[in-house]
MIBA-394041 format. One record per residue: residue in one letter; x, y, z of N, C-alpha, C in turn. Coordinates in steps of 0.2 Angstrom, whole numbers. Example, Ala and Ser with C-alpha at 12.3 -4.5 7.8 and 13.67 -1.06 7.14 Angstrom:
 r   nc1   nc2   nc3  cac1  cac2  cac3   cc1   cc2   cc3
 a    66   -28    39    62   -22    39    66   -16    39
 s    64   -11    35    68    -5    36    64     0    39
! end
This chain:
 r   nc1   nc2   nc3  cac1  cac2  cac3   cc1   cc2   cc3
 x   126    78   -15   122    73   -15   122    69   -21
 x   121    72   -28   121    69   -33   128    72   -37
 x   133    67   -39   139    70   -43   138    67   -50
 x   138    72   -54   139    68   -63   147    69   -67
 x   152    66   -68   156    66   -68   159    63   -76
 x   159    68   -80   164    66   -87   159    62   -90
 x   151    62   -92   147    56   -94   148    57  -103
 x   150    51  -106   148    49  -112   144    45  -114
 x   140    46  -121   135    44  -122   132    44  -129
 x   127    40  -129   124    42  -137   122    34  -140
 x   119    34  -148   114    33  -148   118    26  -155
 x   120    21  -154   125    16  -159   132    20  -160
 x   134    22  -165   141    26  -166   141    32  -163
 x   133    38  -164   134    43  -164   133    46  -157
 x   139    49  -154   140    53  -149   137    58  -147
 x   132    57  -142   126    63  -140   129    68  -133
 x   133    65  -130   135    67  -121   142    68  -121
 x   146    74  -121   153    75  -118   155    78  -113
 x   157    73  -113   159    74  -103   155    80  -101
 x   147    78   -99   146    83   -96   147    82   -88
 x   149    88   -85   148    86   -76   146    91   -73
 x   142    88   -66   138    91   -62   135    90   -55
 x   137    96   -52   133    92   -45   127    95   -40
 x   124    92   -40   117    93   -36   116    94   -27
 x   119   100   -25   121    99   -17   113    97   -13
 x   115    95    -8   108    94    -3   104    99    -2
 x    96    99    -3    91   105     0    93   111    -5
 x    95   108   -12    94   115   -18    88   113   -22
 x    89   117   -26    86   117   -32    90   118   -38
 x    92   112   -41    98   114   -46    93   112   -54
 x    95   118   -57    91   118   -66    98   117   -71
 x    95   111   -75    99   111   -80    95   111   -86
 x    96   118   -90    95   121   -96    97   120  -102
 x    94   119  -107    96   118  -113    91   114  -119
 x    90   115  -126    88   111  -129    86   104  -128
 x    81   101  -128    80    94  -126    84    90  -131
 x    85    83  -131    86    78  -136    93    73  -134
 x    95    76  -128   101    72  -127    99    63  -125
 x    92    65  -124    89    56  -123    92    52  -115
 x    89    50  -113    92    45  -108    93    37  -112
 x   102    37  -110   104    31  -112   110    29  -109
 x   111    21  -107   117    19  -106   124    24  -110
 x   125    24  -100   134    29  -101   140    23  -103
 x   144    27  -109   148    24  -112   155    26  -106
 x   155    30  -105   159    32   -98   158    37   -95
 x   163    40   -90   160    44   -82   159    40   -78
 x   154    44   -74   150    41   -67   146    44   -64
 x   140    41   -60   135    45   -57   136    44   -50
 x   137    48   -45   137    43   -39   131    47   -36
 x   130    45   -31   124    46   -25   125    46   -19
 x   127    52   -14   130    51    -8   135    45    -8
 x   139    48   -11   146    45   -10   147    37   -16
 x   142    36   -17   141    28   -20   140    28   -26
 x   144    24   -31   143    24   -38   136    19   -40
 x   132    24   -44   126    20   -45   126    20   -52
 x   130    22   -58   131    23   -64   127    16   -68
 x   129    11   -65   127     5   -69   120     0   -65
 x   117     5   -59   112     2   -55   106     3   -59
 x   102    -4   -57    94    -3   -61    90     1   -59
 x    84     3   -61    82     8   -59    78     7   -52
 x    76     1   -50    73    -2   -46    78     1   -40
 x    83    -2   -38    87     0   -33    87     7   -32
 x    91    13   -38    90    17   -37    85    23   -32
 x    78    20   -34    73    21   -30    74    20   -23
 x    75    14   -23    75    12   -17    80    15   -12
 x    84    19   -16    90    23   -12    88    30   -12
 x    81    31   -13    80    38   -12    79    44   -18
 x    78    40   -25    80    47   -30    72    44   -35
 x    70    50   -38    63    48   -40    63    52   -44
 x    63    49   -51    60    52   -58    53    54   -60
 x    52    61   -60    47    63   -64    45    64   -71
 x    46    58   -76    46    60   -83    42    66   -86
 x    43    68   -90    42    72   -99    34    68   -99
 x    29    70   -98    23    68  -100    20    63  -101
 x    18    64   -94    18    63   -86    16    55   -84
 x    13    52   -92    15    42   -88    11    42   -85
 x     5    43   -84    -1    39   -80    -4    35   -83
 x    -9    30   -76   -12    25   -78   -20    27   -81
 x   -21    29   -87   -26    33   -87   -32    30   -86
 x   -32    23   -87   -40    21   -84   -39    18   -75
 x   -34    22   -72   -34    22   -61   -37    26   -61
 x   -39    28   -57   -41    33   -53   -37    38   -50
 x   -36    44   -47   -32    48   -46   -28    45   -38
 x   -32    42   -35   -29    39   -29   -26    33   -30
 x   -29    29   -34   -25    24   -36   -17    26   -40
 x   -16    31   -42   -10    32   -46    -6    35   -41
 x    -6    38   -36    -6    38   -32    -1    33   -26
 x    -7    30   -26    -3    21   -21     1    20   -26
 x     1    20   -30     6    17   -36    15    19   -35
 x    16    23   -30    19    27   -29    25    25   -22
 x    19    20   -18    22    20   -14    23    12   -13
 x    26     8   -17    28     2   -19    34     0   -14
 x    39     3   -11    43     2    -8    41     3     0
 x    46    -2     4    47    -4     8    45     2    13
 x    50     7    14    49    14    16    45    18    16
 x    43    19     8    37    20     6    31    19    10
 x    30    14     9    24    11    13    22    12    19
 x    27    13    21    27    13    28    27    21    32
 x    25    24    27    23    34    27    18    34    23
 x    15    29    22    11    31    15     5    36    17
 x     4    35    21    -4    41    26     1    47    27
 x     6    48    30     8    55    27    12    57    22
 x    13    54    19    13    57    11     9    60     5
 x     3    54    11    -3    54     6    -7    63     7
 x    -5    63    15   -10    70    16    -3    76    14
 x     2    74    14     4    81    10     5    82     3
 x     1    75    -2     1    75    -8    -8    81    -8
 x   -11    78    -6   -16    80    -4   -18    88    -3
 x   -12    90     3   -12    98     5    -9   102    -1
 x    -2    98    -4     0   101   -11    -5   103   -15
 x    -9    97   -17   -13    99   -23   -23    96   -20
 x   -24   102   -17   -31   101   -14   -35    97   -19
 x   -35    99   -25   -38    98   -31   -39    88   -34
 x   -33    87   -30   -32    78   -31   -37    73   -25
 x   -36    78   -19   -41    74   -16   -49    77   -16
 x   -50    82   -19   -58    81   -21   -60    79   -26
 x   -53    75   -31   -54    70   -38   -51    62   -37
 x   -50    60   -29   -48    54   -30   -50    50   -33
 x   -58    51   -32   -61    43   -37   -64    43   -46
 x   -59    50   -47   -58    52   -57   -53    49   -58
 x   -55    45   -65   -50    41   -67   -46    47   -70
 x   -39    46   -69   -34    50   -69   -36    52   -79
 x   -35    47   -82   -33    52   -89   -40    55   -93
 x   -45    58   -86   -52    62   -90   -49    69   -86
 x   -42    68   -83   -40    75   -79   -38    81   -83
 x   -36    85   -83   -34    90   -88   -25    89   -87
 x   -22    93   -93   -16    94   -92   -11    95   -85
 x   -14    99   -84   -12   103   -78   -11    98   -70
 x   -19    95   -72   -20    93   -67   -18    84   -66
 x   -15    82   -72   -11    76   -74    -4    76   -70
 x    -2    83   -72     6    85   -71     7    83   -63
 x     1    86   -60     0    86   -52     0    79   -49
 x    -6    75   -54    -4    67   -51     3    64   -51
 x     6    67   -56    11    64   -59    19    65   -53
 x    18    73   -52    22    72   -47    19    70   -39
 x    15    72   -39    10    67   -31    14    58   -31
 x    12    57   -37    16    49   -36    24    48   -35
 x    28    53   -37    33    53   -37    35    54   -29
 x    30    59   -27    32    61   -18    31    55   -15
 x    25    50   -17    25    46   -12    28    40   -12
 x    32    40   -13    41    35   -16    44    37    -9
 x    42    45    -6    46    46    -1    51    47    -2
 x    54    51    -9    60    54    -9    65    59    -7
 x    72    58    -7    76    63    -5    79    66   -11
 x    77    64   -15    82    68   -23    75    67   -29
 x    71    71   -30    68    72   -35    72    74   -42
 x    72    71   -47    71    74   -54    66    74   -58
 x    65    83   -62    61    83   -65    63    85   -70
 x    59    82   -75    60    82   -84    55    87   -88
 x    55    93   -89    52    94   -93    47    98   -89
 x    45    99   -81    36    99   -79    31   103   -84
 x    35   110   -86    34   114   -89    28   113   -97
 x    29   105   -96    31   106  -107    23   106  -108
 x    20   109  -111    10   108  -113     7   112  -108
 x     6   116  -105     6   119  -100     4   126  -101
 x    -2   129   -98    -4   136   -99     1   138   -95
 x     4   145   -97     8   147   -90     5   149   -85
 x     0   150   -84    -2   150   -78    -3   143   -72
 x    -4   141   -78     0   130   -72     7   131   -73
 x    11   133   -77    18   133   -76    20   136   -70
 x    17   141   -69    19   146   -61    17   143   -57
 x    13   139   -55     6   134   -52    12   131   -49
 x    13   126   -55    18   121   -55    26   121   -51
 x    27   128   -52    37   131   -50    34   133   -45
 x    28   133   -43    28   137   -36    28   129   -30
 x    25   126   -33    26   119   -29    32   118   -28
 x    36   117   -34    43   114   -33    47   118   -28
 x    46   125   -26    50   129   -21    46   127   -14
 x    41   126   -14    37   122    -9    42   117    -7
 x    39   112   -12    46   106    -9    51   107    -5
 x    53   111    -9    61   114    -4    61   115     0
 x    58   121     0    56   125     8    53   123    12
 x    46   117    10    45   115    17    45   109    19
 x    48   104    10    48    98    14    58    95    16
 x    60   101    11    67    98    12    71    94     6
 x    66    95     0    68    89    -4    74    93    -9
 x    78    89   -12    82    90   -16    79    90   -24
 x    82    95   -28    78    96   -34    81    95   -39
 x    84    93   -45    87    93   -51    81    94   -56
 x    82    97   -58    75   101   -64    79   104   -71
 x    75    98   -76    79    96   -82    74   102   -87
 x    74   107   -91    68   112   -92    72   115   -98
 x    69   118  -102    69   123  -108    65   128  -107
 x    61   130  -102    58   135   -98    64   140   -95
 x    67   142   -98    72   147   -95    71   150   -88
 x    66   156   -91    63   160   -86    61   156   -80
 x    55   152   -79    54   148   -75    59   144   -70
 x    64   140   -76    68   138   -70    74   144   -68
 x    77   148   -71    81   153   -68    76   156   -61
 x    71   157   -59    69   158   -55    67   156   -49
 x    67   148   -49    67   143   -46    72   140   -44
 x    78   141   -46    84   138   -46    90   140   -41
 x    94   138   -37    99   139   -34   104   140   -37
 x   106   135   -42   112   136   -46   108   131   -53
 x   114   134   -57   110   132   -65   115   130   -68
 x   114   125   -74   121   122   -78   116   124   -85
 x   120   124   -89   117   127   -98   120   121  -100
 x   118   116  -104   119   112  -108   119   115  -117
 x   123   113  -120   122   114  -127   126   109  -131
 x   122   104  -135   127    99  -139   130    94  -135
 x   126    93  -132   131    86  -126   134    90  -121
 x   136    96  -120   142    98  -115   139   104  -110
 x   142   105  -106   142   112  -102   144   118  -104
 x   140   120  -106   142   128  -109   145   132  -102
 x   141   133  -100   139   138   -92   138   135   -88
 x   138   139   -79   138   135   -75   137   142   -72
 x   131   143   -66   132   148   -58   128   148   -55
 x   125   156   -51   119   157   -48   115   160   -56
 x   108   159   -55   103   162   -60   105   170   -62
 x   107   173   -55   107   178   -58   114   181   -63
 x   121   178   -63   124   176   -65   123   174   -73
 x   117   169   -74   116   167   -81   111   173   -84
 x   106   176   -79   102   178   -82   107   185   -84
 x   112   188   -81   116   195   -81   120   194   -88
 x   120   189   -91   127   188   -93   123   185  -102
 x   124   192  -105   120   192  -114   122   188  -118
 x   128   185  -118   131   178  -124   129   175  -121
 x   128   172  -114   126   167  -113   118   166  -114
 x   115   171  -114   105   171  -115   104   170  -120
 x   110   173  -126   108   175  -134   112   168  -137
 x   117   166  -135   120   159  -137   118   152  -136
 x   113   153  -131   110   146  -128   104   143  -124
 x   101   150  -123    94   151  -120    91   156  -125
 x    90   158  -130    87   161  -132    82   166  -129
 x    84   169  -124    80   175  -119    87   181  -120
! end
């Protein structure tokens, strides 16, 4: 579904991205682990494609509109909407819109807790319960390729398990496709189908979790577990 191919990158001269590559098959959950900092910025070369279609140099707007929905690093709500207004916020597209009553009610079954706070302005929410709207709006985009950034990051672990257990939700019951960008090792090794280890711009590693988690230079080299 989603191919990353040879991507360079970085920030005026200094090179942050070597050729990393990667691919995200349909109805996984694929974890790419490692130190954060690589930053999101125009690729100097590579390519990203999306079911078969090079989208490397497409605005974000389209992208959307093709189906792929980013859940940033901390989490970007409208903190004086409401939690249902953030929400609708979500479903801006054509498609979207046109589900919005069922996306709304499996945002809803997702996280009970959103529609007994619809009319609480989102930023008097707690952490936890931010993260949730956060992805709640993401779903109702009516996505087939989710990315996530970080869910993890502020987080009691007991909302991080909260949290992973949704995104296996996703998959299992709704179908979605998952790329999960994390420093949460444990977490994501556990949630993941297949896993790529970044370190320094590049690939260090690549397999199933139980594969990374077996294997002690890789845990002691670059995941610190």
């Amino acid at each position: 579904m989603l191919t990353v191919r040879n991507l360079e990158s970085g920030y005026g001269p200094m090179q942050i991205l070597w050729k990393p590559s990667l691919t995200v098959k349909p109805g996984t959950i694929t974890s790419l682990l490692g130190p954060n900092g690589a930053g999101s910025v125009p690729p100097w070369k590579g390519s990203v494609e999306f079911d078969g279609a090079d989208i490397t140099s497409m605005p974000p707007h389209r992208k959307v509109e093709q189906g792929i929905t980013l859940v940033p690093e901390g989490k970007h709500l409208f903190p004086g909407m409401t939690v249902y207004e953030n929400l609708a916020m979500g479903a801006y597209r054509k498609e979207a819109r046109k589900h919005f009553r069922e996306s709304l009610e499996l945002v809803y079954r997702l996280f009970p807790i959103l529609e007994e706070r619809r009319e609480q302005k989102a930023g008097l929410m707690s952490g936890g319960q931010q993260q949730m709207v956060t992805i709640g709006r993401a779903l109702m985009t009516k996505p087939r390729l989710v990315m996530l950034d970080e869910p993890s990051q502020g987080l009691a672990p007991k909302l991080v398990q909260e949290v992973f257990d949704t995104i296996l939700t996703l998959k299992a019951e709704v179908g979605l496709t998952i790329l999960l960008v994390e420093q949460n090792a444990d977490a994501a090794l556990h949630a993941a189908d297949y896993v790529y280890v970044m370190h320094e711009g590049s690939i260090k590693a690549e397999g199933r979790p139980e594969e990374i988690q077996n294997s002690a230079d890789i845990r002691e080299a670059y995941l610190g577990i």
